[in-house]
matplotlib code that plots the C-alpha trace (Angstrom):
import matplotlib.pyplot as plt

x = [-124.4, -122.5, -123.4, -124.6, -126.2, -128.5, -129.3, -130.0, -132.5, -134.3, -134.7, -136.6, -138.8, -139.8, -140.8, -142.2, -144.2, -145.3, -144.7, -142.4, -139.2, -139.4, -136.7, -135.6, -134.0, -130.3, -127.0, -126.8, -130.4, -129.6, -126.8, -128.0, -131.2, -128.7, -126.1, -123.0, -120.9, -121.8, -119.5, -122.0, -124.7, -123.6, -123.0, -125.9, -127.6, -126.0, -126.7, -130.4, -129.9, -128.6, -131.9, -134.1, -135.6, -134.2, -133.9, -131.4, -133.1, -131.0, -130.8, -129.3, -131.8, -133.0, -136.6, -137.8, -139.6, -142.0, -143.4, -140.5, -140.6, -144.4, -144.9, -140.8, -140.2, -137.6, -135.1, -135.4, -132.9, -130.4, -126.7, -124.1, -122.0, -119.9, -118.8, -118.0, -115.7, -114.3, -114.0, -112.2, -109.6, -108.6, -108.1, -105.4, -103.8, -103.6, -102.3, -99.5, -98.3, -98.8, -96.5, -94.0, -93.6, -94.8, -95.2, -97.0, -99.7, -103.1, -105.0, -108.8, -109.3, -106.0, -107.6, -110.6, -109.3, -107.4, -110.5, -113.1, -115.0, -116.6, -114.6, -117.4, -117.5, -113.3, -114.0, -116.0, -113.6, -111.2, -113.3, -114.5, -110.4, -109.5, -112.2, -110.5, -107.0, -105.7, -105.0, -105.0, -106.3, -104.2, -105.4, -104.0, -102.0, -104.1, -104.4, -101.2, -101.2, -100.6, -96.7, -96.2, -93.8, -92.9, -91.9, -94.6, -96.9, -94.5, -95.6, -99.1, -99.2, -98.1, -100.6, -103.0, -102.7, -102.4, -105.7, -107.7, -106.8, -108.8, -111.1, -112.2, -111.9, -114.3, -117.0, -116.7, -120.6, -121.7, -121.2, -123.9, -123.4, -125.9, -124.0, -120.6, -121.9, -122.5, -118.4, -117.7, -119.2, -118.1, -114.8, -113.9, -110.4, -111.0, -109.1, -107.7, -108.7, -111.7, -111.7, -111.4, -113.8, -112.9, -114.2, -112.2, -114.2, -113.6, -112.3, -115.2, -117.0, -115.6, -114.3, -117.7, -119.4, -116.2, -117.7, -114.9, -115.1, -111.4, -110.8, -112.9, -112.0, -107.9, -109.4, -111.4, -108.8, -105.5, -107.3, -108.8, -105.5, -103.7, -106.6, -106.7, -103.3, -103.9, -106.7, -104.5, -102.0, -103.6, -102.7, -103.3, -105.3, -102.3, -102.6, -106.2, -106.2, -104.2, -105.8, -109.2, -107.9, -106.4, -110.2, -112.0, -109.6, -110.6, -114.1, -113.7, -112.4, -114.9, -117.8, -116.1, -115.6, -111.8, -110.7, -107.4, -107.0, -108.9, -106.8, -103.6, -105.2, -105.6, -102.5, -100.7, -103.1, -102.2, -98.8, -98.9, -100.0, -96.1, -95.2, -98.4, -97.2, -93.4, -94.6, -97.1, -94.2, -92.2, -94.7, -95.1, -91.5, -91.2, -94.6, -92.6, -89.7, -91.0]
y = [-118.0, -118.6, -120.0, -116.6, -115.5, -118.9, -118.8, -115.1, -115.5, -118.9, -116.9, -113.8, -116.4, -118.2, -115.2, -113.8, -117.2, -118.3, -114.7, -117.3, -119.3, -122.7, -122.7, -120.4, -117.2, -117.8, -118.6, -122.1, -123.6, -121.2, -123.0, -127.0, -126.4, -125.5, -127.7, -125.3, -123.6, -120.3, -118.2, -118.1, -118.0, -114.9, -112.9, -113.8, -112.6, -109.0, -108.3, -109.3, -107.2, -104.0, -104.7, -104.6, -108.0, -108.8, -106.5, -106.9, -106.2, -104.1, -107.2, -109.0, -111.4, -111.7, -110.9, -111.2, -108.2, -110.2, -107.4, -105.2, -108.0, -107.6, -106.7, -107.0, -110.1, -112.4, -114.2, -117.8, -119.6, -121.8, -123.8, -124.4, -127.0, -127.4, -123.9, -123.7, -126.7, -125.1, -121.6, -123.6, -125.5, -122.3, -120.3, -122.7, -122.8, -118.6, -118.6, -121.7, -119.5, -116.4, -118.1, -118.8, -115.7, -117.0, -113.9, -115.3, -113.6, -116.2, -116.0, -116.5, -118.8, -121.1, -121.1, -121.7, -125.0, -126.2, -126.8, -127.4, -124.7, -121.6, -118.4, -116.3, -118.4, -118.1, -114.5, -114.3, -116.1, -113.5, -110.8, -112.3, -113.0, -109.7, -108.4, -110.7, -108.9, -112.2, -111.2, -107.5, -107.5, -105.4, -104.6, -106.5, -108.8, -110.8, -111.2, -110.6, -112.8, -110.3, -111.7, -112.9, -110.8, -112.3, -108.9, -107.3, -110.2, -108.9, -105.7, -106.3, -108.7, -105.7, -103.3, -105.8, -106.5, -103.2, -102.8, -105.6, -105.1, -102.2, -103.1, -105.9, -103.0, -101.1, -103.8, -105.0, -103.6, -105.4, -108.8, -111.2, -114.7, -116.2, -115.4, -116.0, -119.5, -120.0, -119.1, -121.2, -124.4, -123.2, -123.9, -127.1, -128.9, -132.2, -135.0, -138.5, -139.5, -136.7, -133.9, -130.1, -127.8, -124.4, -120.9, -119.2, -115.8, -115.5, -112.0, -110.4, -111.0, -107.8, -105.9, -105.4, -103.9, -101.8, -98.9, -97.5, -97.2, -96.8, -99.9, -101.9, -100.2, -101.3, -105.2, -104.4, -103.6, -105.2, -108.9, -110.7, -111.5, -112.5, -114.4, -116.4, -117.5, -117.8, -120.2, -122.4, -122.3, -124.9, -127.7, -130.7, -131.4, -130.8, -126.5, -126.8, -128.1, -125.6, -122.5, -123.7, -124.3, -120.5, -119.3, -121.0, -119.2, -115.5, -116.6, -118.4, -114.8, -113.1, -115.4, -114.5, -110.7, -111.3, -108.2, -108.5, -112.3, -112.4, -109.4, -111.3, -114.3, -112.0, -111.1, -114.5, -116.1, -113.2, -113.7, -117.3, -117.0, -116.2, -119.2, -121.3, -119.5, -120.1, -124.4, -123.8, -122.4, -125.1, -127.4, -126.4, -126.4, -130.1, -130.8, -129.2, -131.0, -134.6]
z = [-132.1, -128.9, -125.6, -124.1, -126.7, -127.4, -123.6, -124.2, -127.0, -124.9, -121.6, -124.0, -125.9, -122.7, -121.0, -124.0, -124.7, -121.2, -119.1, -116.4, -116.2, -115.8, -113.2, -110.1, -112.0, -110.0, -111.3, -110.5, -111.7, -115.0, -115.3, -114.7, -116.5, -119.6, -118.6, -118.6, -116.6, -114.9, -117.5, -120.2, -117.6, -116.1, -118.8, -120.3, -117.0, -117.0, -120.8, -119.6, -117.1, -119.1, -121.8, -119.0, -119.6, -115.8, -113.1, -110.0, -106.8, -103.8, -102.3, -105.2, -106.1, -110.0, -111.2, -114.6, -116.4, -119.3, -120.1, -121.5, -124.6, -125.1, -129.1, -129.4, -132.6, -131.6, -133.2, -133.0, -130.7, -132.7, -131.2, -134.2, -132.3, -135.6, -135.9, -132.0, -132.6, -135.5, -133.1, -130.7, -133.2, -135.5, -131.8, -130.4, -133.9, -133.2, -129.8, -130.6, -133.1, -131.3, -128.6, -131.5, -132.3, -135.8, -138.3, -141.2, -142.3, -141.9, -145.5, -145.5, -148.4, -147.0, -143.8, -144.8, -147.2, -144.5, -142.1, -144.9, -144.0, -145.7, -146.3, -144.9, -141.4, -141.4, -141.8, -138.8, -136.8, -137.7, -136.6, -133.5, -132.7, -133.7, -131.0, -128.6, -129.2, -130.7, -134.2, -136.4, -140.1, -142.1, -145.6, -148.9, -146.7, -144.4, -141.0, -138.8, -135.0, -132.2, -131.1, -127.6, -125.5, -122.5, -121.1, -122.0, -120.3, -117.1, -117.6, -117.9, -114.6, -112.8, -113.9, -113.8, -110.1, -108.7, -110.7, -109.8, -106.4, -106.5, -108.3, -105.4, -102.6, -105.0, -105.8, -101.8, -101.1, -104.2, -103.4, -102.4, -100.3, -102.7, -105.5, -104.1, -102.8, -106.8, -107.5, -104.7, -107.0, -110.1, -108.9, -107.6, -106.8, -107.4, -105.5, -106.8, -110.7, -110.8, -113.0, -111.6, -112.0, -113.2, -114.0, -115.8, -115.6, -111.7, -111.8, -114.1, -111.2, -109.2, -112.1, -113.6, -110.4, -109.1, -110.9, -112.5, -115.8, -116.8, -114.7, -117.2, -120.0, -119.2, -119.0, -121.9, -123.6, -122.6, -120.9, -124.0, -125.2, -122.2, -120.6, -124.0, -123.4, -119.4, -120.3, -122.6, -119.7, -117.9, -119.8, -117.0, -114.1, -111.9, -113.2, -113.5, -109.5, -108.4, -109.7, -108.8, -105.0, -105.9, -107.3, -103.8, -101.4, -103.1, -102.7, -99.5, -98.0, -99.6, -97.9, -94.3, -95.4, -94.9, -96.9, -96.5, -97.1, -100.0, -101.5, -100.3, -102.1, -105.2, -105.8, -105.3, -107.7, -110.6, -109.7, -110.0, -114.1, -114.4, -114.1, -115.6, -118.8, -118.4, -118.1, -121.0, -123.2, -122.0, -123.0, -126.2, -127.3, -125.7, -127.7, -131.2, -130.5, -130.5]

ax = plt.figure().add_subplot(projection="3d")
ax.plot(x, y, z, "-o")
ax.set_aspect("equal")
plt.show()
């Protein structure tokens, strides 16, 4: 069970136990009374949203509806911490090899030895990285890693901006300042020994309420597997700094309804993941080579 889903099943028992939440129904207390970032938090809240256990008011504000879940039996909420870690660790191995243009075939039963885990769990990994656009399974061989091009990643950045772009001018009436406030904390460029804070699901933020359907069906589609690598760009505090000064810019614009500087904003920060690749790359060949 991931994060979204075990905050998912909690916020329906809750309200199906006590008819209230024991917290303000916002972003940010969602996400200190569970102690996690907003990602999980927020897509958590819009599959709530789309069941109909919570409703989004014109004005933006959440409000809880206990009584769709009356009669409904619920699953009970678990966390498996040890197959999140074990997520995690078979993920990077796909994307380091993905990056090395590495064309063995990934086996199950050797994957599954090499991690001392269960065959069924690595085969659920597979599936869930498959989904992600990381890896293909093709039948009587295995599973084949989805090769990194770095053309094609050029290719993609292009598209990509010229659709996101529009994708913020589409979602502008959408916004709210008390949900833009909650970005604002999510992402945080530390100074001096601290640690950055960093939300990596920024741009879901406009894509999913610019209302065009074939603009999220292209990030659908085409983002899993690039934002994976994107992600495993930032591979010091020094990246991680510099694209959360990047994320509180867009926002920061967006706050001051500063169209134009927050598109401008936009586009320098997707242009940017150019070169965060290009150093992780590097840093994995310097990494090999030691």
């Amino acid at each position: 069970m991931t994060i979204t889903e075990f905050i998912k099943s909690d916020v329906k028992a809750v309200l199906q136990a006590e008819g209230q939440l024991p917290y303000k129904l916002t972003l940010g207390a969602m996400s200190e009374h569970y102690k996690v970032s907003l990602t999980p938090v927020r897509h958590a809240v819009d599959e709530l949203v789309e069941e109909g256990v919570i409703r989004r008011k014109d004005n933006g504000r959440l409000e809880a509806q206990p009584e769709v879940l009356e009669g409904v039996k619920l699953e009970t909420p678990r966390a498996d911490a040890t197959e999140h870690k074990l997520y995690d660790a078979i993920r990077e191995d796909v994307i380091a090899r993905s990056l090395k243009q590495d064309t063995e075939y990934l086996r199950e039963q050797a994957t599954a030895e090499q991690y001392g885990a269960g065959r069924t769990v690595v085969r659920q990994i597979f599936s869930r990285l498959a989904g992600a656009g990381l890896i293909e399974h093709v039948p009587r061989c295995g599973w084949r890693v989805h090769p990194f091009s770095e053309q094609d990643m050029h290719n993609y950045l292009d598209i990509r901006e010229m659709l996101e772009l529009k994708a913020l001018d589409l979602a502008r009436g959408h916004f709210t300042d008390e949900e833009l406030q909650q970005l604002l904390k999510a992402n945080r460029p530390a100074t001096g020994a601290a640690q950055s804070e960093l939300d990596f699901d920024l741009h879901d933020y406009w894509i999913k309420r610019c209302g065009n359907r074939y603009i999220e069906e292209f990030f659908e589609r085409y983002s899993p597997f690039y934002n994976a690598l994107f992600n495993y760009a930032v591979i010091d505090e020094k990246v991680k700094r510099e694209m959360a000064r990047e994320h509180c810019d867009i926002v920061e614009c967006l706050l001051a309804k500063d169209w134009k500087g927050a598109r401008k904003a936009l586009s320098a920060h997707i242009r940017e993941q150019r070169e965060a690749v290009s150093r992780m790359i590097a840093f994995l060949n310097e990494k090999q080579s030691a």
